[in-house]
Backbone as a ProteinNet text record, in pm:
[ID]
protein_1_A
[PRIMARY]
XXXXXXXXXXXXXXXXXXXXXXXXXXXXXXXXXXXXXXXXXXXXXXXXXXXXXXXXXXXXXXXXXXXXXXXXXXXXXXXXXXXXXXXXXXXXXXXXXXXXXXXXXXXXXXXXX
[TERTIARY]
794.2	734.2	587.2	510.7	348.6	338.7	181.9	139.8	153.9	131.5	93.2	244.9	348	478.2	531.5	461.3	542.1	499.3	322.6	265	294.8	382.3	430.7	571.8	622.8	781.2	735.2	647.4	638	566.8	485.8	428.6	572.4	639.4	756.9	891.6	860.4	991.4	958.1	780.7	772.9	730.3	722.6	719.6	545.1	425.8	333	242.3	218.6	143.6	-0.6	-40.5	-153.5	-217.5	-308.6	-368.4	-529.9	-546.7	-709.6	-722.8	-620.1	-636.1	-745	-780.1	-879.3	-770	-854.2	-819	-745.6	-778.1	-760.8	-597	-669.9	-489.3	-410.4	-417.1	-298.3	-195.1	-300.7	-250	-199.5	-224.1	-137.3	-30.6	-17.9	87.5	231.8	237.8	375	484.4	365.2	408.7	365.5	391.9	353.9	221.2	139	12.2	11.7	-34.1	-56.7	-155.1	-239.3	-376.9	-429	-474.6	-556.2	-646	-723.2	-831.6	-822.5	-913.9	-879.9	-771.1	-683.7	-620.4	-460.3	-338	-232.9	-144.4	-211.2	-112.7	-2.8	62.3	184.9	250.3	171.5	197.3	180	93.9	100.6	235.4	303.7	382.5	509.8	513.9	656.6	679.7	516.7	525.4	559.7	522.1	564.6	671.6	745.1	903.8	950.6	892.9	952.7	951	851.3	820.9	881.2	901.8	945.9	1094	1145.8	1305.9	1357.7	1297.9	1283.4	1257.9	1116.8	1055.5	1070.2	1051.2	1074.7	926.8	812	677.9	569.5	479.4	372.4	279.7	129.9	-1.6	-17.4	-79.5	-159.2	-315.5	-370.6	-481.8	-577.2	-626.2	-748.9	-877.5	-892.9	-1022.2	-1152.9	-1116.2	-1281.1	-1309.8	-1228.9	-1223.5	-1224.1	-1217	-1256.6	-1321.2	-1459.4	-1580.8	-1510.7	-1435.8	-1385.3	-1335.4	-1217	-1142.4	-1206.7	-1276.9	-1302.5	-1417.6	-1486.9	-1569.9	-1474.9	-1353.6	-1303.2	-1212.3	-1195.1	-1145.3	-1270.4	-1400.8	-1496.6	-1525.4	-1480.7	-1533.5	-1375.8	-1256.2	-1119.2	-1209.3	-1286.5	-1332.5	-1301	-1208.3	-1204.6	-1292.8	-1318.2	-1472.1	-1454.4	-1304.8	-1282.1	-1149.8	-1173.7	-1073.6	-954.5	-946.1	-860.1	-786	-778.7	-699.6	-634.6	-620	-524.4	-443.7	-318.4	-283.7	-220.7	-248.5	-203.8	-137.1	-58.9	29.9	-31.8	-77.9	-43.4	97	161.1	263.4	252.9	277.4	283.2	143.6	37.7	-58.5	-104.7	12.1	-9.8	-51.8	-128	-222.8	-159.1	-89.1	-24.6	-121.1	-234.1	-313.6	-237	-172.7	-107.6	83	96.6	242.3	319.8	311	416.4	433.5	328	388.8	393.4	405.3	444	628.9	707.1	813.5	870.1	780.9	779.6	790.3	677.4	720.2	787.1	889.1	990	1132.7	1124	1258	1240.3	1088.1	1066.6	1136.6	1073.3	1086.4	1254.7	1292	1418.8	1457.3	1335.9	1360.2	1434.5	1495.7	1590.4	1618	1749.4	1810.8	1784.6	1740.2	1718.6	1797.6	1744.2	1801.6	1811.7
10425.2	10316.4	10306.2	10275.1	10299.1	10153.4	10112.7	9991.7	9915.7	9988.5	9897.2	9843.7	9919.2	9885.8	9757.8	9786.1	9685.2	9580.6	9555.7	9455.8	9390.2	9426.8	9390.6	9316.3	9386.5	9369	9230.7	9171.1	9115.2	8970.8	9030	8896.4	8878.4	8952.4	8873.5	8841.5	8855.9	8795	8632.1	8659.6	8516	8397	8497.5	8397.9	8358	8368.5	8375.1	8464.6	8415	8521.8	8521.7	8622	8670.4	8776	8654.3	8754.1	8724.7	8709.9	8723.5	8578.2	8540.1	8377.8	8310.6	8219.9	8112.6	7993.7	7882.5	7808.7	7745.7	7710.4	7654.1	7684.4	7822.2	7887.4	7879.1	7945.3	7895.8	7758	7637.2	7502.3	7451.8	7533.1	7510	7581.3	7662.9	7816.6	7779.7	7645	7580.8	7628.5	7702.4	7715.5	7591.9	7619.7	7523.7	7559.6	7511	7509.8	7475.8	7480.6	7414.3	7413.2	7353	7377.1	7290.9	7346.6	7343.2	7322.8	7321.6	7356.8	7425.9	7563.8	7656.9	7674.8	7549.5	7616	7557.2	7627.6	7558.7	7523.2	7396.1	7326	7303.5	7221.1	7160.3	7099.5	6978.1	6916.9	6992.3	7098.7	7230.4	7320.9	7320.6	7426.9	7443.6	7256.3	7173	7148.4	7141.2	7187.4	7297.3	7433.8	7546.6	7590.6	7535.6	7527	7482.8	7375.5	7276.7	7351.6	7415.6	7468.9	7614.4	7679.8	7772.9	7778.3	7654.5	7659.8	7623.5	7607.5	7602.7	7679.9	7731.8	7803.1	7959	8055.7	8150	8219.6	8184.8	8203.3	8075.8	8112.2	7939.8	8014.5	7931.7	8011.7	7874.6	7934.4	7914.4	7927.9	7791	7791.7	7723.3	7857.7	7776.3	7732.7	7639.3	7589.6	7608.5	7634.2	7686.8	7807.5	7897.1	8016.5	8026.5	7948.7	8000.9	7852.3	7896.9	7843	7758.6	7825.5	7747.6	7656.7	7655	7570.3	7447.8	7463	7365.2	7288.2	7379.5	7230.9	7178.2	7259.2	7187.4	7027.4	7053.2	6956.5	6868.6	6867.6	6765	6707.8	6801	6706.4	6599.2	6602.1	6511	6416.2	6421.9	6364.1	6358.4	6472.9	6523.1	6583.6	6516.4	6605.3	6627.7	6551.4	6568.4	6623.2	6674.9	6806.1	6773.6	6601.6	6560.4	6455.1	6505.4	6448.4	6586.3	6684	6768.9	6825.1	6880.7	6952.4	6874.9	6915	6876.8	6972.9	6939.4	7006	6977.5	7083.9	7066.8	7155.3	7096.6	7164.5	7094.7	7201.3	7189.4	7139.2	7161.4	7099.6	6957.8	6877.3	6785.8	6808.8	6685.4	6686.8	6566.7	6627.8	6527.8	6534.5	6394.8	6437.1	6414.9	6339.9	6238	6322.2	6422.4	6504.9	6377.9	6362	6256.5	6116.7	6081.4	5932.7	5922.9	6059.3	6051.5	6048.3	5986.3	5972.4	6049.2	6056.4	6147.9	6300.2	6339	6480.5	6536.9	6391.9	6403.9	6442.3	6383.7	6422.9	6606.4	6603.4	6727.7	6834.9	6785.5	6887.4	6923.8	6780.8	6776.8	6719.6	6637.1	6589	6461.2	6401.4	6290.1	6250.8	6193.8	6201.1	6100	6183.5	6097.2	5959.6	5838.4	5714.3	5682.4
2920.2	2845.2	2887.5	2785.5	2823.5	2826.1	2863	2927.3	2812.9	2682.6	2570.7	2540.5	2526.8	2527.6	2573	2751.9	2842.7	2824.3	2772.5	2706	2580.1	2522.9	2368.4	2416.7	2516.4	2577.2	2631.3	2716	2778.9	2744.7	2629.2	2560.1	2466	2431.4	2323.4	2410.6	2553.2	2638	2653.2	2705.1	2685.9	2568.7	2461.2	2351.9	2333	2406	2409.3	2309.3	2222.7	2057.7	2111.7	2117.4	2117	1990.8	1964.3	1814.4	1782.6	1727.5	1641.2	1528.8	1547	1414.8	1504.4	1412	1425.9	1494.8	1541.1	1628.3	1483.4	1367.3	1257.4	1217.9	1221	1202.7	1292.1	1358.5	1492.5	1507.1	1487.9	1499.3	1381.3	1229.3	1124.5	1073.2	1191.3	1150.1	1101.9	1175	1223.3	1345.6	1424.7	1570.7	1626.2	1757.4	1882.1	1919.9	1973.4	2044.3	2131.8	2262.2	2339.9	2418.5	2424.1	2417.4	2579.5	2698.5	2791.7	2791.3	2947.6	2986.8	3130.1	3121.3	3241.8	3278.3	3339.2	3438.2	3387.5	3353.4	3286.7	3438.5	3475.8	3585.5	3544.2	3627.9	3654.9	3517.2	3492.7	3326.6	3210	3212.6	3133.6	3113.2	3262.5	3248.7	3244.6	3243.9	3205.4	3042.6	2984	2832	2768.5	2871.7	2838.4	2846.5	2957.9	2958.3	2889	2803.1	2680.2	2561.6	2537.9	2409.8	2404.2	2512.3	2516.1	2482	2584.7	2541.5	2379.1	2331.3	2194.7	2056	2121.8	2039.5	2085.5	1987.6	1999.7	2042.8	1993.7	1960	1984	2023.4	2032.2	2080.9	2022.2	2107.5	2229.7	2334.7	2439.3	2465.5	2440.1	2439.4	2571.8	2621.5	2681.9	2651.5	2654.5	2575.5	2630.5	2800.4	2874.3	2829.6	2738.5	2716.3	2527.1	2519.5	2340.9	2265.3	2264	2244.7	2071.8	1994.2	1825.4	1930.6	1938	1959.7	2067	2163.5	2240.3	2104.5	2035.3	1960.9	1853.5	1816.6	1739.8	1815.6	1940.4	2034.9	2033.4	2046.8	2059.5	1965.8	1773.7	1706.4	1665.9	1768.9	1786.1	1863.8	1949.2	2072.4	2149.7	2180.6	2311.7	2418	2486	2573.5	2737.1	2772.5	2903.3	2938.6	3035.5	3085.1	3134.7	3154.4	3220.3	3119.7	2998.8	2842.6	2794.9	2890	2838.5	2935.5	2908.4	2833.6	2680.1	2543.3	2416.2	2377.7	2296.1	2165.8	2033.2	1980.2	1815.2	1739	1637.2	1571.8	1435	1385.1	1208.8	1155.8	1235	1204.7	1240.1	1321.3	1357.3	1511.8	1552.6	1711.7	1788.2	1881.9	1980.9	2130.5	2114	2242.6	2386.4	2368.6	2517.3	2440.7	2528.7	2469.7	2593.2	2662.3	2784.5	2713.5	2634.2	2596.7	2422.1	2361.4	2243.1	2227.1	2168.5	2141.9	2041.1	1935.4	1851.2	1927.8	1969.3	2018.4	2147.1	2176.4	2239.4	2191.9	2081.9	1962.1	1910.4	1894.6	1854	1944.7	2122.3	2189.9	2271.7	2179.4	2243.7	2342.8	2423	2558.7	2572.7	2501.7	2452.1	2315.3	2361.2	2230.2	2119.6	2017.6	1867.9	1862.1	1900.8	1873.3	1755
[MASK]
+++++++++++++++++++++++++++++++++++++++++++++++++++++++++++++++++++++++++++++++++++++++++++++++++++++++++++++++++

């Protein structure tokens, strides 16, 4: 198996899409997003466990790292590093993913009352 292989094997074990869409596309694909800054800590990677156990596919975005997407985050008004990690899905923008209820049902993390 060549590198490119184990790299295809390995981005589709973890469900992590890596491609060439626009920040635009990505977040209306009707995947998951989940969108950072630099560094996907702790509260990041309890989303990724979330979204993962779920989803088959979702992009991962760092925003210190792709210049669209972080201005498309500033013209949300997002401008500080410490208001993320977010979810977008279906096109919708969940900034605060811990105290939405809504994308708790989504993610499955309790049960639909």
């Amino acid at each position: 198996m060549n590198m490119v292989n184990i790299g295809v094997f390995l981005g589709s074990a973890f469900g992590i899409i890596s491609d060439e869409k626009s920040f635009d596309e990505r977040v209306q694909s009707g995947l998951f997003s989940l969108v950072y800054y630099n560094k996907c800590g702790h509260k990041c990677k309890e989303l990724q466990n979330a979204i993962g156990y779920i989803s088959q596919s979702y992009y991962l975005v760092d925003i210190s790292k792709d210049i669209e997407a972080a201005g498309k985050m500033n013209s949300y008004g997002i401008m500080d590093a410490e208001e993320y990690p977010m979810i977008f899905y279906n096109g919708k923008f969940f900034p605060d993913p811990y105290e939405s209820k809504e994308l708790d049902q989504i993610l499955l993390l309790e049960p639909n009352h």
